[in-house]
C-alpha positions as CSV (number, residue, x, y, z in Angstrom):
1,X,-4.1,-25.2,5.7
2,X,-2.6,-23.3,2.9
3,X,0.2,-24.9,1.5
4,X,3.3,-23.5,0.0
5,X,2.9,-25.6,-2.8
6,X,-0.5,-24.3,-3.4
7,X,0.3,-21.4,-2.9
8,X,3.1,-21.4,-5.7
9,X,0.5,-23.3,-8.0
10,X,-1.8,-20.6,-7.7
11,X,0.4,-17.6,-8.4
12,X,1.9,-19.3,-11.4
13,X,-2.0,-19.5,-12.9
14,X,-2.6,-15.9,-11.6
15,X,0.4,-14.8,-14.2
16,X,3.6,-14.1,-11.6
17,X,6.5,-15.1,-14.0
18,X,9.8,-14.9,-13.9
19,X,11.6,-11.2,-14.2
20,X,8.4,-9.4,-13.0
21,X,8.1,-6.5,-10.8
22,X,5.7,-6.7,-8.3
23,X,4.1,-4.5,-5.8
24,X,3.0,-6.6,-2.9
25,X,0.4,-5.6,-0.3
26,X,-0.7,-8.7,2.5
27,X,-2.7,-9.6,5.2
28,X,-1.3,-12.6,6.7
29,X,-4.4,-13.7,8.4
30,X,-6.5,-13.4,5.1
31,X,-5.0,-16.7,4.5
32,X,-6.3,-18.6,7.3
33,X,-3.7,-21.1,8.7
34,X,-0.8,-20.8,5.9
35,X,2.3,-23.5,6.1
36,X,5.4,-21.5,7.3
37,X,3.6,-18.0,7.7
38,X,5.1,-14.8,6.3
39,X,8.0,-16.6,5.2
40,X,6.1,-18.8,2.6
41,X,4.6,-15.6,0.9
42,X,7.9,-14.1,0.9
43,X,10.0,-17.0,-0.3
44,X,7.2,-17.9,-2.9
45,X,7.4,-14.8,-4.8
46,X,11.3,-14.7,-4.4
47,X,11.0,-18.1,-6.4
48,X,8.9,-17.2,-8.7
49,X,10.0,-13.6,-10.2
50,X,14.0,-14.6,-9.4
51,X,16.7,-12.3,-8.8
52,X,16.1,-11.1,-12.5
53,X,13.1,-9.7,-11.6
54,X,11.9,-7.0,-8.5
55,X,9.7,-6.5,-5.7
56,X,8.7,-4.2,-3.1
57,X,6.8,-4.2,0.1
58,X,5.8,-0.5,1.9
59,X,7.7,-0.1,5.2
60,X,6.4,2.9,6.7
61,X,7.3,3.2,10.0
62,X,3.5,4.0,11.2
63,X,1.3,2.5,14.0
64,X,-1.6,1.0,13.0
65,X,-4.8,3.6,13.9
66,X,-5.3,4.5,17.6
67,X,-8.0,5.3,19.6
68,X,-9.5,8.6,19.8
69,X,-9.6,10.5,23.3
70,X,-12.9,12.8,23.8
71,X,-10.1,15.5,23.7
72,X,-9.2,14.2,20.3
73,X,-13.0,14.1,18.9
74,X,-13.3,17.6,19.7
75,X,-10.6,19.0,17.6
76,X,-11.9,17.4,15.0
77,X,-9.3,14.4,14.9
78,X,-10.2,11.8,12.5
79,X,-6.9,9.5,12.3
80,X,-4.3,9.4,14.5
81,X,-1.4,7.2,14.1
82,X,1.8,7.1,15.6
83,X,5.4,7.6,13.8
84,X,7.2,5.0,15.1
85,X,11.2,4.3,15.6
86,X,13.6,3.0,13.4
87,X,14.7,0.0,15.1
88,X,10.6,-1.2,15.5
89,X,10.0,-4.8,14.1
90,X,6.1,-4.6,13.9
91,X,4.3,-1.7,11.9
92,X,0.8,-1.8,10.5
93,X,2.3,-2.7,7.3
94,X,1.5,-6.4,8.6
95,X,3.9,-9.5,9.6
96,X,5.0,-10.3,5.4
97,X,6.1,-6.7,4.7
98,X,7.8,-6.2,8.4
99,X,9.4,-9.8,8.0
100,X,10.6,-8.8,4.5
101,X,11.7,-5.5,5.7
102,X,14.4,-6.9,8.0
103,X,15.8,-9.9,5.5
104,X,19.2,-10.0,4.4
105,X,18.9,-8.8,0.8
106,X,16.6,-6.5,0.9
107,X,17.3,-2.9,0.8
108,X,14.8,0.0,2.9
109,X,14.9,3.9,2.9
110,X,15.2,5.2,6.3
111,X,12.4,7.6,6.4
112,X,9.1,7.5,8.2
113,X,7.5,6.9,4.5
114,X,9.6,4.4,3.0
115,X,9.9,1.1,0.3
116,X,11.5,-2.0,0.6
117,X,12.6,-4.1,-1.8
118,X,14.5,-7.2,-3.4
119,X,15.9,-8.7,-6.7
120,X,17.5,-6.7,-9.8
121,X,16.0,-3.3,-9.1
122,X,15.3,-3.4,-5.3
123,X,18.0,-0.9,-4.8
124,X,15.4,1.6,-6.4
125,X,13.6,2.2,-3.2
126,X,16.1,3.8,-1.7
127,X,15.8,6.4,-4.0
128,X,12.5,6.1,-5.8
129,X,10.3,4.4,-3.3
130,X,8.1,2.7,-5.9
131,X,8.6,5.2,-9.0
132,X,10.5,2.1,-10.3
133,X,7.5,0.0,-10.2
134,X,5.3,2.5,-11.3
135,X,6.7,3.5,-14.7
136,X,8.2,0.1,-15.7
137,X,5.2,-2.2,-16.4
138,X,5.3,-3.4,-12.1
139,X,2.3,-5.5,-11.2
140,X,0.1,-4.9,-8.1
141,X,-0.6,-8.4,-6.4
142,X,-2.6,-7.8,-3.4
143,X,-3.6,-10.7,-0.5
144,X,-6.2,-10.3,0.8
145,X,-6.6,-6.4,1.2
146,X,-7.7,-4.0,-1.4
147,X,-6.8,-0.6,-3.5
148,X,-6.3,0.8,-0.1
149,X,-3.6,-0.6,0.4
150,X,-2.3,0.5,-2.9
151,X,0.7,2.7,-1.7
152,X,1.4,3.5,-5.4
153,X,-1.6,5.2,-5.1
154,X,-0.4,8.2,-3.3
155,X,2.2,9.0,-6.0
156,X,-0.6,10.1,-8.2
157,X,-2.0,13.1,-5.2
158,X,0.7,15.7,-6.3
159,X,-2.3,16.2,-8.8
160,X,-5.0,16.5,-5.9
161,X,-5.6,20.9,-5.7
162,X,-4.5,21.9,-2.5
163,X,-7.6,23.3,-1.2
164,X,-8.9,19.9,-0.9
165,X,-5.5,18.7,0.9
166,X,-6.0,21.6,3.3
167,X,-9.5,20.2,4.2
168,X,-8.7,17.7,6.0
169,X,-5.0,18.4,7.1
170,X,-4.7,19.4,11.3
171,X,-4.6,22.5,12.2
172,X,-2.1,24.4,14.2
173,X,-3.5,23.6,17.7
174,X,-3.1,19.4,16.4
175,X,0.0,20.4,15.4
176,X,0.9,21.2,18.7
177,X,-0.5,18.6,20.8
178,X,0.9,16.1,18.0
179,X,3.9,17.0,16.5
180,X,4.4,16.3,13.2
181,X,7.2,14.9,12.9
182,X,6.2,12.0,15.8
183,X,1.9,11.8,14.6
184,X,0.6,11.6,11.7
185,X,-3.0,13.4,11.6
186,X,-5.9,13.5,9.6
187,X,-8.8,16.1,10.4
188,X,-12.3,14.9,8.9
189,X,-12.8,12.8,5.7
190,X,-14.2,13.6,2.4
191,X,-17.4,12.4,1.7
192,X,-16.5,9.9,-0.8
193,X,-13.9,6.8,-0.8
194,X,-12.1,7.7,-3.7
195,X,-10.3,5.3,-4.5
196,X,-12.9,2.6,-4.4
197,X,-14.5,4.7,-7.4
198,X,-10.7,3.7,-9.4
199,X,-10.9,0.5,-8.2
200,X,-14.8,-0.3,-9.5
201,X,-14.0,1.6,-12.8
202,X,-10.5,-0.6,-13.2
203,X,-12.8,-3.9,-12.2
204,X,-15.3,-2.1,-15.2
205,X,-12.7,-2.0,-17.0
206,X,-11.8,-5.4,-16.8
207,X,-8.1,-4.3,-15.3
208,X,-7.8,-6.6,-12.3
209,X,-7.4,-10.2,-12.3
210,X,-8.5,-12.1,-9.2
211,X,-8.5,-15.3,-7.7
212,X,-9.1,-16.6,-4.4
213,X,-5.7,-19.0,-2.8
214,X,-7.4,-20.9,0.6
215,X,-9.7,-17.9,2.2
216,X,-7.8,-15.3,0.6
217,X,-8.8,-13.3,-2.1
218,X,-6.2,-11.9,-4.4
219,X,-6.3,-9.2,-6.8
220,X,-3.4,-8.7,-9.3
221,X,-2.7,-6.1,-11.9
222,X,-0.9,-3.5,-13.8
223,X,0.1,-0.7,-11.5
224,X,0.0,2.1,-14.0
225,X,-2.9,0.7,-15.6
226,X,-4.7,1.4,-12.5
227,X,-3.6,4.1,-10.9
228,X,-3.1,6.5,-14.2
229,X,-7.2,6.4,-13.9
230,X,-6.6,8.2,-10.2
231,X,-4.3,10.6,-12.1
232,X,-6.6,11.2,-14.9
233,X,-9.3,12.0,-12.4
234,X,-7.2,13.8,-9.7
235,X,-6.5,16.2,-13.1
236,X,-10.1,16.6,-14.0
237,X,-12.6,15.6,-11.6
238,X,-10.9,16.0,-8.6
239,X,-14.2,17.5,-6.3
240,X,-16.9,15.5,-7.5
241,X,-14.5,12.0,-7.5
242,X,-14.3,12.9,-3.3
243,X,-17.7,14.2,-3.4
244,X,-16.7,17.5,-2.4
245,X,-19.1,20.7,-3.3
246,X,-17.2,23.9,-4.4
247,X,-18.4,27.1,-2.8
């Protein structure tokens, strides 16, 4: 079992401090069997960064992925995942961000594509979602997922041309068998997993720290650090980083 005192030890040697911003991403399981669960995570990091410091956990309010009827492989459906209420306790965000979500404290946007978040500047996600984070030296600190995850991530696509959003975005007649504003939809995938090419070239560039707490491997670093080499790319490369042909 992973305990919380372990746990604390090893985040202190991975560099969480005091007044830090964090961006945190989890899979609960990733730990194994963890002493007091999603709690333990939760009230680890609150220890350790303090009220003078900030962090913030995604709470979109999305199903996980669903199955895919015949119907749906025909249209050309990739992803489909369902918008979910706003009273729902359990999202595919996982059990630490929906248990962190719903804490006294802790302050969450209401719509489908939200942040929460906790400490000096958790009030920024109401507004900002994690713009905060991003442009104020935030660390990423991820358990045992991986870039994506990363939901600062998407704040870098307003660079992505929209010919390549409108590759893969549903078409009318998804539209109307989904409605947007209850699904959200994804027809086809570009060829390449883009962000794994960031997250190799940030690993190249020696960007992320990791260490591995129990079973769980944990990968910590600067947000913009990473995620300014998606915007650099989105700005100049954007076709050949999804492996898309032009013409």
């Amino acid at each position: 079992m992973v305990t919380k005192e372990y746990l604390k030890s090893a985040l202190i040697e991975l560099g969480i401090k005091n007044g830090m911003t964090l961006e945190v991403h989890s899979s609960l399981s990733s730990f194994g069997e963890l002493e007091g669960g999603a709690m333990t995570v939760i009230d680890t990091l609150k220890e350790l960064v303090t009220e003078e410091g900030s962090i913030f956990m995604p709470a979109l309010r999305l199903s996980k992925e669903l199955p895919l009827t015949d119907e749906d492989k025909k249209l050309g459906i990739t992803v489909k995942i369902k918008v979910l209420p706003r009273e729902e306790k359990r999202t595919a965000m996982g059990l630490v961000a929906d248990t962190f979500r719903m804490l006294p404290g802790t302050f969450t946007g209401s719509d489908v594509i939200s942040t929460s978040g906790w400490g000096k500047n958790g009030a920024k996600a109401l507004t900002g979602g994690l713009d905060y984070a991003i442009h104020n030296g935030g660390k990423a600190l991820l358990f045992g997922v991986d870039i994506y995850k990363l939901t600062a991530m998407h704040y870098m696509e307003v660079n992505t041309p929209e010919d390549i959003n409108q590759m893969f975005a549903p078409g009318e007649e998804i539209n109307k068998l989904y409605p947007p504003e209850e699904w959200f939809m994804e027809a086809g995938h570009p060829p390449v997993k883009a962000w794994y090419t960031i997250q190799k070239m940030a690993y190249e560039k020696g960007l992320i720290k990791e260490t591995m707490i129990g079973p769980c491997k944990v990968m910590f670093f600067d947000i913009w650090d990473v995620v300014s080499i998606y915007e650099h790319e989105l700005k100049t490369n954007p076709y050949e980083l999804w492996g898309i042909k032009r013409g």
